[in-house]
N, C-alpha and C positions, 0 to 999 in steps of 0.2 A: 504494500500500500504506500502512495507516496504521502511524504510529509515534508511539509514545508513551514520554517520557522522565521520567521524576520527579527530584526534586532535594529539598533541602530535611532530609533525615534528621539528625538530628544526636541527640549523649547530653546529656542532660538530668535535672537534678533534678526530683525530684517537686513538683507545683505550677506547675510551668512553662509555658511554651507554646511552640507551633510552628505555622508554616505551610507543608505542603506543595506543593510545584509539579506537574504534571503536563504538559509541552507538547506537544500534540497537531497531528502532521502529515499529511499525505497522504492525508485524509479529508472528509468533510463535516462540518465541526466544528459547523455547528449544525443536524444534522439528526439526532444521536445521542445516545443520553442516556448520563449516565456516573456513573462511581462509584468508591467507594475501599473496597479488603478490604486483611486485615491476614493475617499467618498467622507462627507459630514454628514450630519445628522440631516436628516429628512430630505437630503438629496442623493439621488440616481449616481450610483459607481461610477465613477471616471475612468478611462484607459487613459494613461499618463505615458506611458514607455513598450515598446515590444521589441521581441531581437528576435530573428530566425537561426534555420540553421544554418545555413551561408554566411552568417554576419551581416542579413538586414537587418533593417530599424525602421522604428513607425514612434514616432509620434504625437502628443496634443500639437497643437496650435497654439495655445496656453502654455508651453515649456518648452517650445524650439532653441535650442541655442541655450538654454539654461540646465535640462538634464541629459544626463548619457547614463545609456544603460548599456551593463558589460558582465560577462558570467568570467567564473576560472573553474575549467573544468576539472583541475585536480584537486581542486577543494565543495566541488560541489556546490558553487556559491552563482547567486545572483547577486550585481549589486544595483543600486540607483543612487549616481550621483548627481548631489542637487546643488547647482551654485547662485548665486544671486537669490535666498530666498524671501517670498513676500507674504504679507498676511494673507493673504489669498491662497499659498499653497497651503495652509494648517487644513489636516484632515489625517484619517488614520488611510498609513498608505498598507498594500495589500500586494504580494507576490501571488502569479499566478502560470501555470505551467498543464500544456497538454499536445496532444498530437497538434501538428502546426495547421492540420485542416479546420481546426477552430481559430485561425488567425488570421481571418481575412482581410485587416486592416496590416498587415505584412502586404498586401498588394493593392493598394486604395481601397478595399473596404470599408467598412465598418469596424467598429467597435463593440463588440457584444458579448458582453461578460457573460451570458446565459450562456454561450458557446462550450466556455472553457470546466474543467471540472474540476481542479486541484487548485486550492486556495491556501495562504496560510489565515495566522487567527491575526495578523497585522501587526505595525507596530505608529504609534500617532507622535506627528510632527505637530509643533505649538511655534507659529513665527508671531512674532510681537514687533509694533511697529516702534 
């Protein structure tokens, strides 16, 4: 069964930076591609970040240029790094990983976390202005 743990959340001034953990077990860690969404209270999950297995990338619109997202496959790790942060990114962020045919925003799709089936339990960023 795959398990997925994040680490890394911490409260932060605006401008700052983080980088999130994700360690990923019980799976074929390099046979799936993966990602990081965000989500606050009473709103709809964000897709934030996705890597394939070729080494694409997808994505917000909301974090171009500010996060990268990067795995090490001999430690079984996802990470997301976040530079310049604003109050606007505070949300508990969330690793997510499954076969890459749930990744259609790997090729201009969508974003749809219903897709995906491996979640971890999160870990929450607090940016302060």
């Amino acid at each position: 069964q795959v398990q997925l743990v994040e680490s890394g959340g911490d409260s932060v001034q605006a401008g700052g930076s983080l980088t999130l953990s994700c360690a990923i077990s019980g799976g074929t860690f390099n046979f799936n591609c993966m990602s990081w969404w965000r989500q606050t209270p009473g709103k709809e999950r964000e897709g934030v970040a996705a890597l394939g297995l070729d080494g694409i990338t997808a994505y917000a619109d909301s974090v171009k240029g500010r996060f990268s997202i990067s795995k090490d496959n001999a430690k079984n790790t996802l990470y997301l790094h976040i530079n310049n942060l604003k109050p606007e990114d505070t949300a508990m962020y969330y690793c997510a990983v499954d076969l890459c045919s749930a990744f259609p925003m790997l090729y201009g799709g969508r974003w749809e976390p219903g897709r995906i089936a491996h979640w971890g339990q999160g870990t929450q960023v607090t940016v302060s202005s």
